[in-house]
C-alpha positions in Angstrom: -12.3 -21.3 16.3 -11.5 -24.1 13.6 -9.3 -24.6 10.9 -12.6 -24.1 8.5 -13.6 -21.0 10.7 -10.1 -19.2 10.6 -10.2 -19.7 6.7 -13.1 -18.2 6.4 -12.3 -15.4 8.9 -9.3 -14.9 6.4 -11.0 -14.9 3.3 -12.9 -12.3 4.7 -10.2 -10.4 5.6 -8.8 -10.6 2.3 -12.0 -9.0 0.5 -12.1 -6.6 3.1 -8.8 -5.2 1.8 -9.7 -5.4 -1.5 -12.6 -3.3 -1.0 -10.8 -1.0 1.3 -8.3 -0.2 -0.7 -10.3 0.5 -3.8 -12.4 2.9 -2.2 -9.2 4.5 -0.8 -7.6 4.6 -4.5 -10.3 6.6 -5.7 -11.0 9.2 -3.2 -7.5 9.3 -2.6 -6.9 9.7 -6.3 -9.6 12.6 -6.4 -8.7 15.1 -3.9 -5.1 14.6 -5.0 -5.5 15.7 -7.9 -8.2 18.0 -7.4 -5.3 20.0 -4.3 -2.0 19.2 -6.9 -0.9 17.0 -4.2 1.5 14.5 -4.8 1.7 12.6 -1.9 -1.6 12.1 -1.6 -2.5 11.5 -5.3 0.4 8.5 -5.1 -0.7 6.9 -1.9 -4.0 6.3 -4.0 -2.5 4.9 -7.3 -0.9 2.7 -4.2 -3.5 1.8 -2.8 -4.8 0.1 -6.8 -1.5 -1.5 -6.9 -2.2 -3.0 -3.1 -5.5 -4.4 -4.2 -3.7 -6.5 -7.4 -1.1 -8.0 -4.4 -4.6 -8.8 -2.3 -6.2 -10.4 -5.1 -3.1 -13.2 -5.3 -3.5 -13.6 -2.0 -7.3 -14.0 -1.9 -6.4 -16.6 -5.3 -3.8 -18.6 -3.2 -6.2 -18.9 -0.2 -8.5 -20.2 -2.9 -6.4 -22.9 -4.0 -6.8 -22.1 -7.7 -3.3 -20.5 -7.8 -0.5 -21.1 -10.5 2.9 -20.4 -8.9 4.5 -19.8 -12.4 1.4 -17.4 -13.4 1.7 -16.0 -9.5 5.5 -15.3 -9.9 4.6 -13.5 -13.3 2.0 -11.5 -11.8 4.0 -10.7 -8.7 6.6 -9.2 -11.1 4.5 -7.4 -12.8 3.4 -5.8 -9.3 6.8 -5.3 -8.6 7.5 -3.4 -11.6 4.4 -1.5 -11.1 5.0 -0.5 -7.5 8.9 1.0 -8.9 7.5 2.8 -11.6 4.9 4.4 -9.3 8.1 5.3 -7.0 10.1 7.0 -9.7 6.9 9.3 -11.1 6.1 10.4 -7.8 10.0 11.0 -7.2 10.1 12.9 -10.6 6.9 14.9 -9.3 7.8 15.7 -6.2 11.4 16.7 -7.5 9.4 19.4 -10.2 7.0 20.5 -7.3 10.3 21.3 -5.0 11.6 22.9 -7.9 8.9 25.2 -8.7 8.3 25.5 -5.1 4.8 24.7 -5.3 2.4 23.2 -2.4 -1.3 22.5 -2.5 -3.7 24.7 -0.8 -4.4 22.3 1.7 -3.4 19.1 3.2 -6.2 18.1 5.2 -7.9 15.9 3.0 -4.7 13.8 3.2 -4.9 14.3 6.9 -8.4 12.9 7.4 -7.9 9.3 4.3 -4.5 8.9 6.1 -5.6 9.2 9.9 -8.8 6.2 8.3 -6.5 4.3 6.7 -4.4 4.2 9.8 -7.6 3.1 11.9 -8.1 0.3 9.2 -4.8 -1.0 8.6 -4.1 -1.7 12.1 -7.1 -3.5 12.5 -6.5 -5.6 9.4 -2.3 -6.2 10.2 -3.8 -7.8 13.6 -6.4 -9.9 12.4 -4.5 -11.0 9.7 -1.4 -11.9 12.0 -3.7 -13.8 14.5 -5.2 -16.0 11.3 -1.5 -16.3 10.0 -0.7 -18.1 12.9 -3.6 -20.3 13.4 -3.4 -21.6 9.9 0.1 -21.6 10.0 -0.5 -19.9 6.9 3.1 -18.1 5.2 0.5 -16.7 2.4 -1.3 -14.6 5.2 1.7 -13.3 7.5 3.1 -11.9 3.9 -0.5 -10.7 3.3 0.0 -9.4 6.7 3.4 -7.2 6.1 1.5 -5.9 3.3 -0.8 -4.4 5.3 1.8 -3.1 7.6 3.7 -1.8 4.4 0.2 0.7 4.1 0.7 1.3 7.8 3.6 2.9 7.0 2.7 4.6 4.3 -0.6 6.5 5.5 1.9 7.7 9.0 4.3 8.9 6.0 0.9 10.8 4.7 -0.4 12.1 7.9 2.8 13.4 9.1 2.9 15.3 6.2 -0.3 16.8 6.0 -0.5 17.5 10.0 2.8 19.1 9.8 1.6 21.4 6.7 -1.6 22.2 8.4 0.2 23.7 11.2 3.1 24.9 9.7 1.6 26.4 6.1 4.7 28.4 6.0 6.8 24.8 5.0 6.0 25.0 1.5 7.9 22.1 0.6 6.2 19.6 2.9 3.9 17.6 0.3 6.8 17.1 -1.9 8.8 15.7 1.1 5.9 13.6 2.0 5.7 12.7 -1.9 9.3 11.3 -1.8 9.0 9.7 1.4 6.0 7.8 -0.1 7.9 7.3 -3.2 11.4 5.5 -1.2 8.9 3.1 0.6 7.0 2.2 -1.9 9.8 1.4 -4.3 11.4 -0.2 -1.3 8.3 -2.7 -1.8 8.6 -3.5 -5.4 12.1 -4.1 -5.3 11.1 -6.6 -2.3 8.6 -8.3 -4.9 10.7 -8.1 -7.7 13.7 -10.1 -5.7 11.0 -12.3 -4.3 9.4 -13.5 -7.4 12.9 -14.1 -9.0 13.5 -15.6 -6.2 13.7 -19.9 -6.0 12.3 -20.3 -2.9 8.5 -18.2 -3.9 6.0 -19.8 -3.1 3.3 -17.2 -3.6 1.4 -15.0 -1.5 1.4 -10.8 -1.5 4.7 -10.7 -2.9 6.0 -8.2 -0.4 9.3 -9.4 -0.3 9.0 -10.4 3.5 
C-alpha cells in the first residue's frame, strides 16, 4: 500500500477504537453495576476515558491538532485516568472489607475474553501502520491499545478464576485493584508526558 492508503487504513483504525470502546463502556458499565462488580464496572468507565485518548489521536492524524490545547487535554486525561484508579482502589478496599463478591463473574469473563480478541487485532494493525507512516502518533496509539490488552487479561483472570473457584470471595476486588494500579500507572504516564518538553501529541500514554 501507499502513504495515502496506510493513512486511511489508520484513520480507520482509529474510529474503530472509538466505536469499540464505547460500546464496551456501556455494556461494561451495565452488568457491572447491575453484579456490584468493581472490576468490571471500572474497566468500562476505562474504556470512556480510552475513547477521549483516541479522539486526539484521530485529531492529530487529521492535522487540525493544537499541541498546547493537546497537552491540556492529555492532562486532563491523565487526571481522569488517576482519579478512576483511586475510586476503584477505595471500592475495592470497602468490598474486601465487607467481604463482599458479585454473584457472578461471567459477564466480565465473556466483554474481557472480546475485548482481548479486538485489542490484539487493533495493537497489530496499528503497529504495522505505525511503521509504514513512520508515524510516533500511532505507535503511542498503539501502546494504548496494548495498555487495554492488559487490562481485559487483568479482567478475565479474574472472573475465570471466580467462576471456578466461587469459594475466593475476594477475587473481584483483587481484580478491581489490579485494574485500578494499571490504570493509574497510565495516567501518571500521561500526566508526566504532557508536562513533559519533548510532547508532541498523540494518545498520551506516556510511552
Amino acid at each position: 500500500m501507499n502513504q495515502d492508503q496506510w493513512r486511511r487504513r489508520a484513520l480507520w483504525l482509529s474510529a474503530l477504537t472509538i466505536a469499540y470502546n464505547l460500546v464496551e463502556g456501556v455494556v461494561s458499565m451495565a452488568f457491572g453495576w447491575a453484579d456490584d462488580s468493581i472490576a468490571l464496572f471500572g474497566f468500562g468507565a476505562d474504556s470512556f476515558i480510552e475513547v477521549a485518548s483516541a479522539l486526539l489521536v484521530l485529531w492529530k492524524l487529521l492535522d487540525h491538532g493544537n499541541l498546547a490545547r493537546e497537552r491540556k487535554a492529555t492532562l486532563g486525561i491523565g487526571w481522569l485516568f488517576l482519579a478512576l484508579a483511586a475510586g476503584m482502589a477505595g471500592g475495592a478496599l470497602l468490598q474486601l472489607m465487607a467481604r463482599h463478591h458479585p454473584p457472578t463473574t461471567v459477564p466480565g469473563l465473556v466483554i474481557s475474553a472480546l475485548s482481548l480478541a479486538c485489542m490484539v487485532f487493533l495493537w497489530r494493525a496499528k503497529r504495522q501502520a505505525a511503521q509504514a507512516l513512520d508515524s510516533a502518533t500511532l505507535e503511542a496509539d498503539a501502546a494504548c491499545s496494548l495498555a487495554c490488552i492488559q487490562l481485559s487479561t487483568v479482567l478475565f483472570a479474574g472472573s475465570l478464576l471466580f467462576l471456578l473457584l466461587p469459594g475466593l470471595w475476594w477475587v473481584d476486588a483483587a481484580a478491581a485493584l489490579g485494574l485500578a494500579l494499571l490504570i493509574g500507572r497510565e495516567g501518571l504516564g500521561m500526566v508526566r508526558a504532557a508536562r513533559s518538553a519533548a510532547f508532541t501529541g498523540g494518545c498520551g500514554c506516556g510511552h
